[in-house]
FITI-173273 format. One record per residue: y, x, z of N, C-alpha, C in turn. Coordinates in steps of 0.2 Angstrom, whole numbers, plus 2048, in hexadecimal, padded with zeros to 3 digits. Example, Ala and Ser with C-alpha at 12.3 -4.5 7.8 and 13.67 -1.06 7.14 Angstrom:
2
7E48428277EA83E8277F0842827
7F58408237FB844824800840827
***
This chain:
309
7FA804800800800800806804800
80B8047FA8118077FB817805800
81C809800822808804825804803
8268017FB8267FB7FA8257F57FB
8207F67FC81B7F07FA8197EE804
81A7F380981B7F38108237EF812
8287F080C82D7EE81082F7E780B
82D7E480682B7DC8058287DB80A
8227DC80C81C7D880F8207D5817
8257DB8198297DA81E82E7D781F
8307D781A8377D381A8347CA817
82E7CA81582C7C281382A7C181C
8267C581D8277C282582D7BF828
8347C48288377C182D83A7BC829
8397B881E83A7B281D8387AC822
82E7AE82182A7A982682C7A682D
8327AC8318367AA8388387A3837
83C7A38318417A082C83E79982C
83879682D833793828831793820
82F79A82082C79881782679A81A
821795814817797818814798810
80E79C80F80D79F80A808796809
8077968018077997FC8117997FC
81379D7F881D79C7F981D7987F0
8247947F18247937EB82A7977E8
82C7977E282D79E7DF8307987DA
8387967D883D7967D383F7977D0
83C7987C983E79E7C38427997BF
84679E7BC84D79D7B784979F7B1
84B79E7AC84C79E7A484A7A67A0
8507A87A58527AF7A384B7B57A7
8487B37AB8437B57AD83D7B47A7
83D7B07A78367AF7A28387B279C
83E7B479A83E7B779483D7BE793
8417BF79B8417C879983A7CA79B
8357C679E82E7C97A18287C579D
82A7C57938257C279281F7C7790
8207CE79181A7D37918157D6795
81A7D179E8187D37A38127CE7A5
80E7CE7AA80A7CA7AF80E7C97B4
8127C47B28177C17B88177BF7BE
80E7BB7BD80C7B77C38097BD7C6
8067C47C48037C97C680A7CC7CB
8107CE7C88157D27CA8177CE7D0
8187C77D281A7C27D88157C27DD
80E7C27DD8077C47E08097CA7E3
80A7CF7DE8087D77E38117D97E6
8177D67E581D7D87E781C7D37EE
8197CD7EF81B7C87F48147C87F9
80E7CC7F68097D07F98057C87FC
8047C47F78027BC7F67FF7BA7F1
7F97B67F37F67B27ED7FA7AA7ED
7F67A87E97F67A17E67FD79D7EA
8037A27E280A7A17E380B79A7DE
8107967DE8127907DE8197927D8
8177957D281F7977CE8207907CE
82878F7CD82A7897CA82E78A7C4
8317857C18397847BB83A77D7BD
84077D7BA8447787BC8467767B5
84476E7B484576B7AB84B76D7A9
8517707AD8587737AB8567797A7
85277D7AA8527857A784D7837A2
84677E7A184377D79A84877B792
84E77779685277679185677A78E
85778379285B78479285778B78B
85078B78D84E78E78784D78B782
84D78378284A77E77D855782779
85778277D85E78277885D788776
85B78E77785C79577385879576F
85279176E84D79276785178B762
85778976285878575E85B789756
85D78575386278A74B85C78B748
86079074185A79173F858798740
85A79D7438597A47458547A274E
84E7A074B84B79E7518487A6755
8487A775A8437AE75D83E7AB760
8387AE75B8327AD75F8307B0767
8337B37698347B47708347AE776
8397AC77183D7A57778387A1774
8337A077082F79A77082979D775
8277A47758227A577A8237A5782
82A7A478382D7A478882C79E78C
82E79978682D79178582579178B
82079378581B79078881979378C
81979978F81979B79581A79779A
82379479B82479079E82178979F
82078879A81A78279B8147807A1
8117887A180B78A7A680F7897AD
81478A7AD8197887B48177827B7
8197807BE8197797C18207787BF
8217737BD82876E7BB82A76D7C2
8337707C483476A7C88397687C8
8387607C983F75C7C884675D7C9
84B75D7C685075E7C98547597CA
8527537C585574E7C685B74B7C1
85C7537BF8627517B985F74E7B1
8637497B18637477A98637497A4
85E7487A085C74D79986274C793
86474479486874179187174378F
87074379687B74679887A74E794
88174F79688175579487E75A79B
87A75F79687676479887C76679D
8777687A487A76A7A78797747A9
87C7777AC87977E7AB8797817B2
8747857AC86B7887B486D7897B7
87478C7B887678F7C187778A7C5
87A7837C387B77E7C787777B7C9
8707797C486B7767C586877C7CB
8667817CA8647857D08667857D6
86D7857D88707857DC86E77B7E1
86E7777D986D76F7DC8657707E0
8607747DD85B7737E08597777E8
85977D7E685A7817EE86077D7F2
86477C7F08687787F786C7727F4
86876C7F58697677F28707637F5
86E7637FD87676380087A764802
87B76B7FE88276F7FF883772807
87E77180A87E77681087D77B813
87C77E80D87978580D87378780F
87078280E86778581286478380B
85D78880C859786807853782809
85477C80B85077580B84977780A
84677780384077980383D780803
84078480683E78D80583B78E7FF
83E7907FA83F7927F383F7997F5
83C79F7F183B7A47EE83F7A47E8
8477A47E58497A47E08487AC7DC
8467AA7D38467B17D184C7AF7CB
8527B27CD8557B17C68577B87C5
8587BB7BD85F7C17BD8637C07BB
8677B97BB86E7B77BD8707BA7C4
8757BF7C48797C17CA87D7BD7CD
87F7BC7CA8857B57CB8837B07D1
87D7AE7CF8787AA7D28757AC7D7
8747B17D78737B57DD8777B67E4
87D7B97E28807B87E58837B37E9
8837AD7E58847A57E887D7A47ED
8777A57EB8717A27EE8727A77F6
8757AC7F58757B17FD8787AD802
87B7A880187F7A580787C7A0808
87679E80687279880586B79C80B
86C79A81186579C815861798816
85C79B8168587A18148577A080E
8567A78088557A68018537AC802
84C7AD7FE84A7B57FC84C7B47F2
84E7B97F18517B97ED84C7BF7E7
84B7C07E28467C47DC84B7C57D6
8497CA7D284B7CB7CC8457D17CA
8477D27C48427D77BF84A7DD7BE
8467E37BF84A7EA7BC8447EE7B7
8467EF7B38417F37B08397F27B1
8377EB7AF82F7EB7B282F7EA7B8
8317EB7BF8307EC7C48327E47C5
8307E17CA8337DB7CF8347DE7D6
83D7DE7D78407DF7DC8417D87E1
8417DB7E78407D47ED84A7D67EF
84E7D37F08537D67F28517D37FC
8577DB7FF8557D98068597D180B
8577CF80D8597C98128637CB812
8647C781186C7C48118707C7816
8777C681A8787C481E8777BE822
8767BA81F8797B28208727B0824
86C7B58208667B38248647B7826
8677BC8288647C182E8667BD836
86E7BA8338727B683886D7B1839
86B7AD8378657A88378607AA83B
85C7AF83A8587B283B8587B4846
85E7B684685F7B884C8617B1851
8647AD84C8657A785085C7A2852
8597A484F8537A084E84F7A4854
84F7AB85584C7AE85A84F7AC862
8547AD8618587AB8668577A486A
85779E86585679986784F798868
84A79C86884379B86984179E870
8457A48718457A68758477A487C
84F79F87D85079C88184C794882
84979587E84778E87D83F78F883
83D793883839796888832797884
82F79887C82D79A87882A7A2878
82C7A687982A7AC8798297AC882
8257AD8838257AE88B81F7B488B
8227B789181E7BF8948147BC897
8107BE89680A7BD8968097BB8A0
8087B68A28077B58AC7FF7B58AB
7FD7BC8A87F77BE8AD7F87C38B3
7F67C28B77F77C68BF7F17C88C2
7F27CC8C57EC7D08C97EC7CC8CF
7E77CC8D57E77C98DB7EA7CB8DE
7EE7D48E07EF7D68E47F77D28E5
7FA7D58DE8007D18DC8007CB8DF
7FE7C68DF7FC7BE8E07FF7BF8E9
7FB7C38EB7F97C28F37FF7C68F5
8037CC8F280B7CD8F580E7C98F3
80E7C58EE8147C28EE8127BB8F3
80C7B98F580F7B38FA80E7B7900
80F7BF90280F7C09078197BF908
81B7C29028247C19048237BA900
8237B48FE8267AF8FF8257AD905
8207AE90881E7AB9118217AD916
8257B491582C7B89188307B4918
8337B490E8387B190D83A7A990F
8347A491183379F91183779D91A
8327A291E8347A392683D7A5925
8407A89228447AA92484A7A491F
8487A191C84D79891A84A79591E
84679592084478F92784A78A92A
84F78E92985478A92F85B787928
85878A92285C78891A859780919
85278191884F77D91685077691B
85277692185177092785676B921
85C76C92386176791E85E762919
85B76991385676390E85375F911
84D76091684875991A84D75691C
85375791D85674F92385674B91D
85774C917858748911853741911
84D74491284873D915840743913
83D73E91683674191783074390F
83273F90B830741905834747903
83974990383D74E8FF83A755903
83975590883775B90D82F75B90A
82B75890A823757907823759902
8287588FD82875B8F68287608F5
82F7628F883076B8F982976D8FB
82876B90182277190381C7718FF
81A76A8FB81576C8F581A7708F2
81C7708EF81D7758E981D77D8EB
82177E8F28217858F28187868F6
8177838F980F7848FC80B7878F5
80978E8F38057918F07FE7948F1
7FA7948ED7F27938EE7F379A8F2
7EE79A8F87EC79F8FC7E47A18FB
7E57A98FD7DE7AA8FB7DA7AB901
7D27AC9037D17AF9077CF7B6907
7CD7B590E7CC7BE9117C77C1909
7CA7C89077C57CB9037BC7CD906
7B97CD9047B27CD9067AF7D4903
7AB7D59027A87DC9007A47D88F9
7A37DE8F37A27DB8EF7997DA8EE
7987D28ED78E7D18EE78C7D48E7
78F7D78E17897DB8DF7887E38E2
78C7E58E678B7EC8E97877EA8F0
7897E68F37847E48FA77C7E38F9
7777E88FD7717E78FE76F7E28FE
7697DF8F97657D98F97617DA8FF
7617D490575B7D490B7557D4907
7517D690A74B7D49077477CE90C
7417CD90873E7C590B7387C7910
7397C49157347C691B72C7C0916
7267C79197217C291671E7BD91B
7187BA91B7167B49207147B7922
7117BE92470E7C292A7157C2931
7177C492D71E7C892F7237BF933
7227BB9327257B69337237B1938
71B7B29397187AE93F7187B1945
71B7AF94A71C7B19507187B4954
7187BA9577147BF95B7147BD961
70C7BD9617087BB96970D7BF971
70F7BC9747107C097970C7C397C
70E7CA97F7087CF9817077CD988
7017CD98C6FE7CE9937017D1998
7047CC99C7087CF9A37037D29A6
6FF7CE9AA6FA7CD9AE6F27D29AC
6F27D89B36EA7D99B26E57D69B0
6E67D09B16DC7CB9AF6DF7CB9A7
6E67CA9A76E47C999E6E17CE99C
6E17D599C6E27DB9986DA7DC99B
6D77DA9A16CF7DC9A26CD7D799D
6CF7D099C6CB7CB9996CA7CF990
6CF7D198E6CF7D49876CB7DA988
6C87DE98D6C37E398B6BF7E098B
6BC7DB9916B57D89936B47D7989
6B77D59866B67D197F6B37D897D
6B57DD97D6B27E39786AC7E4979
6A87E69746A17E69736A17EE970
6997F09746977F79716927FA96E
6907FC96A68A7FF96468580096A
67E7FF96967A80296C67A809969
67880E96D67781696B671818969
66E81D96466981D96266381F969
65F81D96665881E96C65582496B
65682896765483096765583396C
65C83297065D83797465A83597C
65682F97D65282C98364B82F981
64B83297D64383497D64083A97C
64783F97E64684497F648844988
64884098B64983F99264383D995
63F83B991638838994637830993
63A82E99163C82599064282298B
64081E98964781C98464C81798A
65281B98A65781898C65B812988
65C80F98D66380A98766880898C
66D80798867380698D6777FF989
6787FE99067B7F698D6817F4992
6847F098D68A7EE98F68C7E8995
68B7E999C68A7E29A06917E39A3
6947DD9A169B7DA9A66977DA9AB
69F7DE9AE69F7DF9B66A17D89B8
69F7D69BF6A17D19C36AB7D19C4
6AD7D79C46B37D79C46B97D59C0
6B37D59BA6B77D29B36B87DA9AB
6B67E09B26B67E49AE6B07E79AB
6AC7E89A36A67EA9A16A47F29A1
6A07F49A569D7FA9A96957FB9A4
6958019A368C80499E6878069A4
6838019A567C8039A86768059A6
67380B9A666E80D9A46678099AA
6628069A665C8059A96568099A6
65280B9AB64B80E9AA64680B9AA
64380B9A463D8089A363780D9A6
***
């Protein structure tokens, strides 16, 4: 993209501030269509306004105005390819009568971009003439982006005064209007000072504000919603960094027996214990097979008695 073609594209933006919205429609005179009958017209309005599916127009003034230069008998085959060129155009109305006497293109151009004489360009027209003259007159007409052809080239001329002055007045007005506004995303800490000083500043009109309540009981309850702002609470530690408990099993859940205060419990829990007889090999080398057996004692306590057979 050239430097060129960078400061069109710029300066149709700040039209757009203006209200123009693409497709643009585009105004052409007479004198255009003749001097660019070797050019790609629609091609050079495309890549200078950096825009597709543009909307040329003519006006039945400027058709008439070549239908008059192919008349006599020294016709130029030019003006009749120019003709039909023209034809490929959208036609738009201007209203003026074909009948009265021919009225001429500057005023009919002049009648269409500003039909009221108030210097606005009503329907945001892209006018291309290379009448200067008319150029000149359409500058004070805002907004109007204004075209001509120099040697092949299609040149954008830059934004007026009149609609720079437009331009500033529209930001302005947007701006007070309460349109452009600063982004109200906030952090929480932010949040939590600022209703640490209105709580301050709240306490210390405490004795300002009395007056407004005496007014009646509704106007003091209004006040205090509006200024009462959301509170947060206490901050907490954050639960994806905090340890997950883990889950007790049913072992681990059912209540453990109390243990045995009392001597008889802790004899009674031996008495239960049971003991392997011993092999009998080692009673037979004694002269007799031994055995030994487990008799509860009367006392509650189990004692090993050897008997001889």
């Amino acid at each position: 993209m050239g430097k060129r073609t960078k400061q069109y594209k710029k300066l149709m933006r700040s039209f757009e501030l203006l209200g123009f919205r693409q497709p643009y429609q585009l105004l052409i005179t007479s004198d255009v269509v003749l001097d660019t009958l070797k050019l790609d017209l629609v091609g050079l309005f495309e890549k200078t306004l950096s825009s597709k599916g543009l909307k040329p127009m003519i006006t039945q003034c400027c058709i008439r105005a070549l239908y008059a230069k192919n008349m006599g008998p020294n016709r130029d085959p030019a003006v009749a390819g120019a003709i039909e060129r023209a034809k490929t155009f959208e036609r738009r109305r201007c209203g003026h009568l074909m009948d009265a006497d021919p009225l001429a293109e500057r005023d009919c151009m002049l009648s269409v971009v500003d039909p009221k004489g108030k210097g606005e360009n009503k329907f945001r027209y892209v006018v291309v003439t290379q009448d200067e003259e008319l150029r000149n007159r359409l500058r004070s007409v805002v907004p109007t982006p204004l075209m001509y052809v120099r040697r092949s080239v299609m040149i954008l001329e830059p934004m007026s005064s009149h609609s720079a002055q437009a331009r500033e007045r529209e930001e302005r007005a947007k701006f007070m209007d309460g349109i452009i506004r600063r982004p109200q995303k906030r952090k929480r800490e932010e949040n939590d000072s600022e209703e640490e000083h209105s709580g301050s500043e709240d306490e210390g009109e405490g004795e300002e504000e009395r007056p407004d309540q005496s007014k009646g009981p509704k106007a003091g309850d209004d006040q205090l919603k509006k200024k009462k702002k959301k509170q947060y609470g206490p901050k907490g530690a954050n639960p994806l960094a905090v340890k997950k408990t883990k889950k007790q099993t049913e072992a681990e859940q059912r209540p453990r027996k109390p243990a045995a205060v009392s001597g008889e419990g802790s004899a009674e829990t031996k008495a239960k214990r049971k003991r392997r007889k011993k092999a009998s090999g080692a009673g037979a080398e004694g002269g007799g097979g031994g055995e030994t057996e487990s008799i509860p004692a009367a006392g509650g306590a189990g004692e090993a008695v050897t008997a001889e057979e």
